[in-house]
C-alpha positions as CSV (number, residue, x, y, z in Angstrom):
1,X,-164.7,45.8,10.9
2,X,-164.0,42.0,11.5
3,X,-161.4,40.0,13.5
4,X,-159.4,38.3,11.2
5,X,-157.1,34.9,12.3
6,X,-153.4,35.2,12.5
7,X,-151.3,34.3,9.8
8,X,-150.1,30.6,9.8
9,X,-146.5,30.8,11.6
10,X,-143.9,28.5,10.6
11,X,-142.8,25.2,12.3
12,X,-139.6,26.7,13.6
13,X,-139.5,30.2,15.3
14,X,-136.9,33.0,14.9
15,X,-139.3,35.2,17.1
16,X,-138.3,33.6,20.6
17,X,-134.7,33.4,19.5
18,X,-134.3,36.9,18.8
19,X,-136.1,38.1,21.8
20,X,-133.4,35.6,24.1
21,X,-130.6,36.9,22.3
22,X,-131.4,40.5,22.6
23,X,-131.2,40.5,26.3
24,X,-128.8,37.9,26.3
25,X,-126.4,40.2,24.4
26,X,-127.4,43.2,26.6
27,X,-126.8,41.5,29.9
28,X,-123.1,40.5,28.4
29,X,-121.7,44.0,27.2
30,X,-119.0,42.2,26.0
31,X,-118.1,41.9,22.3
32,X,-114.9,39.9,22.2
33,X,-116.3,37.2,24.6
34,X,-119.2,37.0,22.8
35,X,-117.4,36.4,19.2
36,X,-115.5,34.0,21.0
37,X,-118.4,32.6,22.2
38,X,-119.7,32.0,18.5
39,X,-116.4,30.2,17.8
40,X,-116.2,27.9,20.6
41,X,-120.2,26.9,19.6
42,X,-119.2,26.5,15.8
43,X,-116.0,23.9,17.1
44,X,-118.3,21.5,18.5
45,X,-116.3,22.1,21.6
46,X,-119.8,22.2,23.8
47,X,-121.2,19.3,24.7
48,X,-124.5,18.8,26.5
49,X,-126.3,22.2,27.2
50,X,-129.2,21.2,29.8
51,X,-132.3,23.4,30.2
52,X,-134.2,23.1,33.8
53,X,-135.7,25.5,36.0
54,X,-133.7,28.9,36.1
55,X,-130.5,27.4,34.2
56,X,-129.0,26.2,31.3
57,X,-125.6,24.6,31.9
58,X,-123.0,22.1,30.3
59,X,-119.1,21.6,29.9
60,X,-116.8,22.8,27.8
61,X,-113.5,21.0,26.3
62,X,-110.5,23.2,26.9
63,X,-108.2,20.7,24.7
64,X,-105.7,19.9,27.7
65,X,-105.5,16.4,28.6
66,X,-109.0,16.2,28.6
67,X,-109.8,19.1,30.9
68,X,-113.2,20.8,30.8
69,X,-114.9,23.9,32.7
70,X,-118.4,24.1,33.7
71,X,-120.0,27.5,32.3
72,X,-123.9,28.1,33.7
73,X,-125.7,30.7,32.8
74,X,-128.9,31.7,35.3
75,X,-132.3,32.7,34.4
76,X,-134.5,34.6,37.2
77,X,-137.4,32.3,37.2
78,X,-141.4,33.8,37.4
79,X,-142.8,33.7,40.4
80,X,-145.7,31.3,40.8
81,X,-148.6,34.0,41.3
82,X,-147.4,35.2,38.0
83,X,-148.0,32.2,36.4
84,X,-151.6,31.6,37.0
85,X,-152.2,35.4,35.4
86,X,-150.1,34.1,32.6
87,X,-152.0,30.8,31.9
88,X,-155.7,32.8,32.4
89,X,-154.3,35.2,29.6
90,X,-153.2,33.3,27.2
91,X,-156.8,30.8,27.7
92,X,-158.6,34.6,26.6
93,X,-156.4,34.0,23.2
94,X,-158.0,31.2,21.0
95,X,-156.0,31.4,18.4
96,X,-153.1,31.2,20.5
97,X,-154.7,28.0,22.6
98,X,-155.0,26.2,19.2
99,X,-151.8,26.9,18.2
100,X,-150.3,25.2,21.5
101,X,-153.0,22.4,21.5
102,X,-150.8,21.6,17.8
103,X,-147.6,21.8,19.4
104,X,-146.3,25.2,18.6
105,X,-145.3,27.7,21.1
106,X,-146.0,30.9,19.0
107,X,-143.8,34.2,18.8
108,X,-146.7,36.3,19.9
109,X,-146.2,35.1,23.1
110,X,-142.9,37.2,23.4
111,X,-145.2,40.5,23.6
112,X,-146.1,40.8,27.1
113,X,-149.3,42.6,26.1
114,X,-150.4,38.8,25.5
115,X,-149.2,37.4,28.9
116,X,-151.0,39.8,31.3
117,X,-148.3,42.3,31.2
118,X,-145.5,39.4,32.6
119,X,-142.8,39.0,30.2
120,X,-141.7,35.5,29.3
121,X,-138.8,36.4,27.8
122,X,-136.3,37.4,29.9
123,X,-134.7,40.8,30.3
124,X,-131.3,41.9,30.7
125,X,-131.1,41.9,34.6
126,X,-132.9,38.1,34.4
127,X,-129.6,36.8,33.7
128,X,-126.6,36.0,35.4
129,X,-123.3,34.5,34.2
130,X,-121.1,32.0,35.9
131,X,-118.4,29.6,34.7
132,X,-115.4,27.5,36.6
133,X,-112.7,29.0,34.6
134,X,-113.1,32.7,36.5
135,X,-115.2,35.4,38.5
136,X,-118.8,34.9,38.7
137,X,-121.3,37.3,37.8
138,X,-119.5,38.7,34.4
139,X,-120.0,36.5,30.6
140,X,-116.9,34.5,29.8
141,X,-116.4,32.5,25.6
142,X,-117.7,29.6,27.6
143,X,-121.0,30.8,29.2
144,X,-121.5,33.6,26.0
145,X,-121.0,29.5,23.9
146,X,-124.3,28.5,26.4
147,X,-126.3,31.9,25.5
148,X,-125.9,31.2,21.7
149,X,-126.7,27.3,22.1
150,X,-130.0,28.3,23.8
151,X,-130.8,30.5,21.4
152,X,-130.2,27.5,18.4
153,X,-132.9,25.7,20.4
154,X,-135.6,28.2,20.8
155,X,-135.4,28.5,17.1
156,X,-136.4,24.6,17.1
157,X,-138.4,24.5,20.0
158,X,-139.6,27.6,22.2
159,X,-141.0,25.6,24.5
160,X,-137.9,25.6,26.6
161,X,-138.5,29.2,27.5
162,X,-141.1,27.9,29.9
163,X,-138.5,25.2,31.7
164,X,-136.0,28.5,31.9
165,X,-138.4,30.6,33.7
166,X,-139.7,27.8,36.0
167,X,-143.0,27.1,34.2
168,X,-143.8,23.7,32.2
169,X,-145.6,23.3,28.4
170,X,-148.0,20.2,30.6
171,X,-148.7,23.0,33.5
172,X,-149.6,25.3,30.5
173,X,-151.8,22.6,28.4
174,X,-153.2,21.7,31.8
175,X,-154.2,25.1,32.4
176,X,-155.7,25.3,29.0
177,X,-157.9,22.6,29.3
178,X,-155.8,20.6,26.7
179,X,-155.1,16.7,27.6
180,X,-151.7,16.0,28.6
181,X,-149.1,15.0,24.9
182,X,-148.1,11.5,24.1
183,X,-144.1,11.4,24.9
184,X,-142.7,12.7,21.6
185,X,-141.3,10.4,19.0
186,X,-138.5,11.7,16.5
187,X,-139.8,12.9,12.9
188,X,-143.3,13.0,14.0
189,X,-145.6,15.7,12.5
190,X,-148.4,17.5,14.4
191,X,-151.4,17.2,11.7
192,X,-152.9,20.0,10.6
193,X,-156.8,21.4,12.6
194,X,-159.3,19.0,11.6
195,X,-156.9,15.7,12.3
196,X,-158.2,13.1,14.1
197,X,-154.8,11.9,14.5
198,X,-153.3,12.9,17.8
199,X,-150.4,15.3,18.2
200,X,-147.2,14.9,20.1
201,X,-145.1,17.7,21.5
202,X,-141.9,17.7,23.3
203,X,-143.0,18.9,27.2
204,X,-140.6,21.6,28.3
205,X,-141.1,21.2,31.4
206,X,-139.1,17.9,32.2
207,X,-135.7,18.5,34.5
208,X,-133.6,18.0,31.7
209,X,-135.3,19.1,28.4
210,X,-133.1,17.7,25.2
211,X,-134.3,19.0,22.0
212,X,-136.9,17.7,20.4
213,X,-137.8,20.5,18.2
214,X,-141.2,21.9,17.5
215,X,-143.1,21.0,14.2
216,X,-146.4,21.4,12.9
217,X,-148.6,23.9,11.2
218,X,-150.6,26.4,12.1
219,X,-154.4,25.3,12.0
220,X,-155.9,29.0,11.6
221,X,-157.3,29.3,8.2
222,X,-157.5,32.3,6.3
223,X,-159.7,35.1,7.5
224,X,-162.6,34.7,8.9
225,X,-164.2,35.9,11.6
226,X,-167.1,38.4,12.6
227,X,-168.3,42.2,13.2
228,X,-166.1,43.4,16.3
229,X,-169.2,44.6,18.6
230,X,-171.0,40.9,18.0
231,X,-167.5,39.9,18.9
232,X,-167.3,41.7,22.0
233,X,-171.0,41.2,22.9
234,X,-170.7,37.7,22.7
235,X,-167.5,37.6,25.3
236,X,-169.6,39.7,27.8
237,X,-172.3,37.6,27.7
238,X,-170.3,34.1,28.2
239,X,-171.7,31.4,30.1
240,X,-170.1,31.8,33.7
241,X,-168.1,35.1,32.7
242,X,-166.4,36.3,36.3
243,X,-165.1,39.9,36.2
244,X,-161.3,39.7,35.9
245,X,-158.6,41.4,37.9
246,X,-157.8,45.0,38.1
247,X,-156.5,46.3,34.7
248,X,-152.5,47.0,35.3
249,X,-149.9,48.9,33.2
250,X,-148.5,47.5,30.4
251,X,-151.3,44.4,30.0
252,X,-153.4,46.0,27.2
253,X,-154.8,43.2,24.7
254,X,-153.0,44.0,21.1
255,X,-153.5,46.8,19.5
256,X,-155.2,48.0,16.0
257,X,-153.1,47.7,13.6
258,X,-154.1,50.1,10.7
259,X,-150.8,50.9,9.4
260,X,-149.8,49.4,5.7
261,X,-148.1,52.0,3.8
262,X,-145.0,53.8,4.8
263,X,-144.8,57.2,5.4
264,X,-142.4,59.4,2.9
265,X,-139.0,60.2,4.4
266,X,-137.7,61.4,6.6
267,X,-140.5,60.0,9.1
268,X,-139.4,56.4,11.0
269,X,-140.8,53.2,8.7
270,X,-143.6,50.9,9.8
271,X,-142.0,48.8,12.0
272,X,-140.2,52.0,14.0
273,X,-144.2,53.5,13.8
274,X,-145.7,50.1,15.2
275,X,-143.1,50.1,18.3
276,X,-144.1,54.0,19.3
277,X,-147.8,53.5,19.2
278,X,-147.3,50.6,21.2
279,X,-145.2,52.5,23.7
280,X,-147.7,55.1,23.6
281,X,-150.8,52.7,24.0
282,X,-148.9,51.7,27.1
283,X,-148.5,55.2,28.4
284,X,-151.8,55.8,27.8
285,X,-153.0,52.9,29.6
286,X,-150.4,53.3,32.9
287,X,-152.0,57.0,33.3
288,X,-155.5,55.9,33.2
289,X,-154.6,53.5,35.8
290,X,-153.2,56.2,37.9
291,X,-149.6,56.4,36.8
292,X,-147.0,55.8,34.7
293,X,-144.9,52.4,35.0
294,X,-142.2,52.6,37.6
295,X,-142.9,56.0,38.4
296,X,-141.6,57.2,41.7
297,X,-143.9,58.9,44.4
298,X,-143.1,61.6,46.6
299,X,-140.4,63.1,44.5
300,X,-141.5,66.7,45.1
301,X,-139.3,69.5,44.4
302,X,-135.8,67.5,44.8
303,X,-133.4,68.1,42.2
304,X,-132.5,66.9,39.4
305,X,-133.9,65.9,35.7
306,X,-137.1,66.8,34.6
307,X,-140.1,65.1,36.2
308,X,-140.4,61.8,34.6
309,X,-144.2,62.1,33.8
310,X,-143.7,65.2,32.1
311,X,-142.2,63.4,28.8
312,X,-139.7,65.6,28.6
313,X,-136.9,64.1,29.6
314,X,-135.2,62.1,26.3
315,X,-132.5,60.3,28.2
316,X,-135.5,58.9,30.4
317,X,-137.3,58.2,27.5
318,X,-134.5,56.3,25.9
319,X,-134.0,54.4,29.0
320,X,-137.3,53.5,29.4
321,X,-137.5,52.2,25.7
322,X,-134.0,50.5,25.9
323,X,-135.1,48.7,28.7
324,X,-137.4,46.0,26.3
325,X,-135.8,44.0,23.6
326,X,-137.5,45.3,20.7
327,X,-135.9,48.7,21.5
328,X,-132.1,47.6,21.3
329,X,-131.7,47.6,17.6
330,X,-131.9,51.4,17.8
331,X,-129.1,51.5,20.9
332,X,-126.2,52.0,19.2
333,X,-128.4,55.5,17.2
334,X,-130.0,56.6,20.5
335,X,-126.4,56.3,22.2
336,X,-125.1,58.9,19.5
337,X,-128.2,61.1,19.5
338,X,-127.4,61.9,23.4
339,X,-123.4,62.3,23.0
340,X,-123.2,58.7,25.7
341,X,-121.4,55.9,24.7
342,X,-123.7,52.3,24.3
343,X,-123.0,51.2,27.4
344,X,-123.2,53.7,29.4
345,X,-126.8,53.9,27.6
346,X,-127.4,50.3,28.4
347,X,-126.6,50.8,31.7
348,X,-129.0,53.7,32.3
349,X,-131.9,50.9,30.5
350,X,-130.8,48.7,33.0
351,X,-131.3,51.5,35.8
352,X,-134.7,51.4,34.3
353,X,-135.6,47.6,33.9
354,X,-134.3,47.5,38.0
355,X,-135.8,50.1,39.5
356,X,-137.9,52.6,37.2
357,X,-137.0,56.5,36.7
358,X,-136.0,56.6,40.4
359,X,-133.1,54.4,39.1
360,X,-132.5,56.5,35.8
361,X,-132.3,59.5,37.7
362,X,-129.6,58.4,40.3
363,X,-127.5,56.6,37.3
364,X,-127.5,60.0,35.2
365,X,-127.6,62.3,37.8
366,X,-125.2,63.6,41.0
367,X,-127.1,65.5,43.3
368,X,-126.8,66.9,46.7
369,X,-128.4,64.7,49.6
370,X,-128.8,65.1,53.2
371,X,-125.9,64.7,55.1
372,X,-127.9,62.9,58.1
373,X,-129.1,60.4,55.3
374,X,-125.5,59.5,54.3
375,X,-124.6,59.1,58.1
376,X,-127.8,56.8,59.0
377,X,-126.8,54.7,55.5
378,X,-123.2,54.2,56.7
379,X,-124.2,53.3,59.8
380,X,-127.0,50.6,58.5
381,X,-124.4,49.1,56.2
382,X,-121.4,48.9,58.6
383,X,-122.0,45.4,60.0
384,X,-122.1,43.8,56.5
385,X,-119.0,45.2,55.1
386,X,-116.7,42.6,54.1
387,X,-113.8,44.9,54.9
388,X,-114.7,47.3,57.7
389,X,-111.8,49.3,58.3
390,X,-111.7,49.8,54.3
391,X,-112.9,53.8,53.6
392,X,-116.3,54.2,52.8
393,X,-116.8,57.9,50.8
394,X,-120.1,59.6,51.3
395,X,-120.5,62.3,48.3
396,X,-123.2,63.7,47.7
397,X,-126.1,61.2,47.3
398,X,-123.6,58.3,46.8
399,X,-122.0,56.8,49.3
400,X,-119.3,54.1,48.1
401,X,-117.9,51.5,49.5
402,X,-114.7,50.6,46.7
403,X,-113.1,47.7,48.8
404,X,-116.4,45.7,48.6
405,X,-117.2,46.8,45.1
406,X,-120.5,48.9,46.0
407,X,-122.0,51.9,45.5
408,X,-125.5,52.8,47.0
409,X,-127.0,56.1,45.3
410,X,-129.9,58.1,46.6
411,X,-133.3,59.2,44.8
412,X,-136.6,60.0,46.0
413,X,-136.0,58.3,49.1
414,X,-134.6,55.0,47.7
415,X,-131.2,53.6,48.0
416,X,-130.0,52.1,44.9
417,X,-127.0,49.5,44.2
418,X,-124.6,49.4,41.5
419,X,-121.3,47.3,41.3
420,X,-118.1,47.9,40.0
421,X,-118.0,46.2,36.5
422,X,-114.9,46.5,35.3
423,X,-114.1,50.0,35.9
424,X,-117.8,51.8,35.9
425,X,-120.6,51.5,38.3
426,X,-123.1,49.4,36.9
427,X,-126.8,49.2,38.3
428,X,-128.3,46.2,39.9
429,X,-131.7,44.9,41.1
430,X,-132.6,45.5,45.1
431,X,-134.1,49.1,45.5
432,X,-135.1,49.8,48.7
433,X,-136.3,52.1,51.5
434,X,-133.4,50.8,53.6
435,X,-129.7,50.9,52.6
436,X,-128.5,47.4,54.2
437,X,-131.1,45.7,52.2
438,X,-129.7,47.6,48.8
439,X,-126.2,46.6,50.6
440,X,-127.1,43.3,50.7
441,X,-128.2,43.2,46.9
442,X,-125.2,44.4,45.7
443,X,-123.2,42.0,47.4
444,X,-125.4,39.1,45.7
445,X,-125.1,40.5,42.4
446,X,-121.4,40.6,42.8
447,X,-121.7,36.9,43.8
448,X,-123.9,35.8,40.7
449,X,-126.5,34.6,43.2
């Protein structure tokens, strides 16, 4: 068996796009905005769209006397530990390295599997929406017009991902070793491996990053390589080789790929086949670590759905999978397979993404809790009520407060928030032990903080 180099990748990326726009599309649940999002991009009424650290904003013409509202749309931004895991894994990738020492951000990147387990591309509950024409916190045309414009760029230059989530392409050549690009000048062409002539990439990591676009070719030839184990022998034996950090869920290196024809009908096609094994692979790897991602201790005997390590649970399961981008194609089939509408299936993904099973299991699920619990919870979130004397209804393990928009549900001895979005309780990041601190996340999520 040998290691063979990837393919060449083209100069422009659809694989970064695709990724944005699937969570970007999840996070909105809103089909009409988002058409008229599409319309307002393809009038030219945009202007500007600037890209720095956790934001993309601009203006919008509104066609009266000049008038203009200021849509933003936020990106949660990786915190700085995580980058340093990042940079190491993607320095244990050469053909990846090379690839950015020629200027290209490649789409393998958008597998966390290649990123120590730390997804660069954002999820649904990275995002927040917020424009001067209304509310904060819910997509409007203008700030769905943003989403799509990002998304136009990342097919020219990927790069910005890095300025979105609060990283920089000179802390990442830095990190590689590379030397720090030229400033980039328009039409120039990174030259392929073997140039002597130096290459000059946009850096994504300026305040304001304008689009520069991202060309070149890929310098891996055609496949070479050597026997796996000489392979592998060679890496343990490295000059200065340091054992690494604890193996986590979810960070396995890529796996085998063996698969080249399809199977006969009716089983799932290749691509369908790739995604389970690699959902599987992570399983696999989760439970050798000691547990499966997200799962929540102490649960016991309470009741409700089946245990989530069990695997027998398929609204868990679809959850779980719904919960990463290269799931939501199949949201719309999953949603019908389970007799749920998509958005009430988004929203239990979205349970998942924020807070694991625990959070699947107190979106699906009303169950009885112990009254003292309720009481102690209404007491701890009392003094942050925005309208005190409003009623607050304890039912079972949900206790709601409908003046201020929040609902806190129990599971496994974690308080949960959702918000009201529009007429159903949607779920929201800020699990916790302690009610007032899932209170308090609520109440920032309504805000679009």
């Amino acid at each position: 068996m040998t290691a063979t180099a990837p393919a060449p990748a083209p100069t422009t990326t659809g694989g970064w796009a695709a990724a944005w726009l699937a969570a970007f599309e999840a996070a909105a649940a809103a089909p009409r905005h988002l058409r008229s999002g599409k319309s307002l991009l393809g009038a030219g009424t945009l202007g500007q769209v600037n890209i720095s650290a956790g934001l993309a904003h601009g203006r919008i013409s509104t066609g009266k006397a000049g008038a203009t509202v200021q849509p933003r749309l936020g990106v949660t931004e990786v915190a700085p530990d995580r980058w340093t895991r990042i940079y190491r894994a993607i320095a244990e990738r050469p053909d990846v390295t090379e690839a950015i020492a020629s200027g290209r951000f490649v789409d393998v990147l958008t597998d966390p599997a290649t990123t120590a387990g730390v997804p660069l591309a954002p999820r649904p509950g990275d995002l927040s929406f917020s424009c001067t024409c209304g509310p904060r916190g819910v997509v409007c045309p203008h700030t769905a017009a943003i989403g799509y414009s990002v998304a136009d760029r990342l097919r020219k230059n990927p790069g910005i991902i890095l300025s979105l989530r609060g990283g920089s392409m000179k802390s990442l050549r830095a990190a590689l070793g590379l030397r720090p690009t030229a400033a980039p000048v328009p039409g120039t062409v990174v030259p392929a491996s073997g140039s002597t002539t130096p290459s000059a990439v946009p850096d994504a990591g300026t305040p304001e990053v304008r689009d520069q676009g991202t060309p070149g070719s890929d310098p891996a030839g055609p496949g070479t390589g050597m026997p796996a184990h000489e392979a592998f022998s060679r890496w343990n034996d490295r000059a200065g080789a340091v054992p690494g950090p604890p193996r986590e869920p979810l960070t396995g290196a890529p796996l085998l790929d063996m698969l080249r024809d399809a199977p006969p009908a009716p089983a799932p096609g290749l691509d369908v086949l790739r995604l389970l094994t690699r959902d599987a692979a992570h399983r696999a790897s989760a439970l050798l670590d000691g547990g499966l991602p997200g799962a929540v201790p102490g649960r016991g005997d309470r009741p409700g759905p089946p245990d989530p390590a069990d695997g027998t649970d398929p609204l868990l399961d679809a959850a779980r999978m719904l919960a990463r981008p290269e799931f939501l194609p199949w949201l719309e089939s999953a949603a019908g397979r389970l007799g749920l509408t998509t958005v009430q299936l988004r929203h239990l993904a979205l349970a998942h993404e924020y807070g694991g099973p625990g959070n699947v299991e107190a979106a699906a699920h009303r169950v009885p809790a112990d009254p003292r619990d309720l009481a102690r919870a209404e007491n701890a979130i009392q003094p942050l009520r925005p309208a005190p004397l409003a009623t607050l209804v304890g039912e079972d393990n949900r206790l709601t407060d409908a003046a201020a928009r929040v609902q806190l549900r129990l599971a496994a001895g974690r308080w949960y928030p959702f918000v009201d979005w529009h007429g159903t309780w949607r779920p929201v990041a800020g699990h916790c032990e302690d009610p007032a601190t899932a209170y308090r996340a609520a109440r920032r999520a309504l805000r679009g903080a």
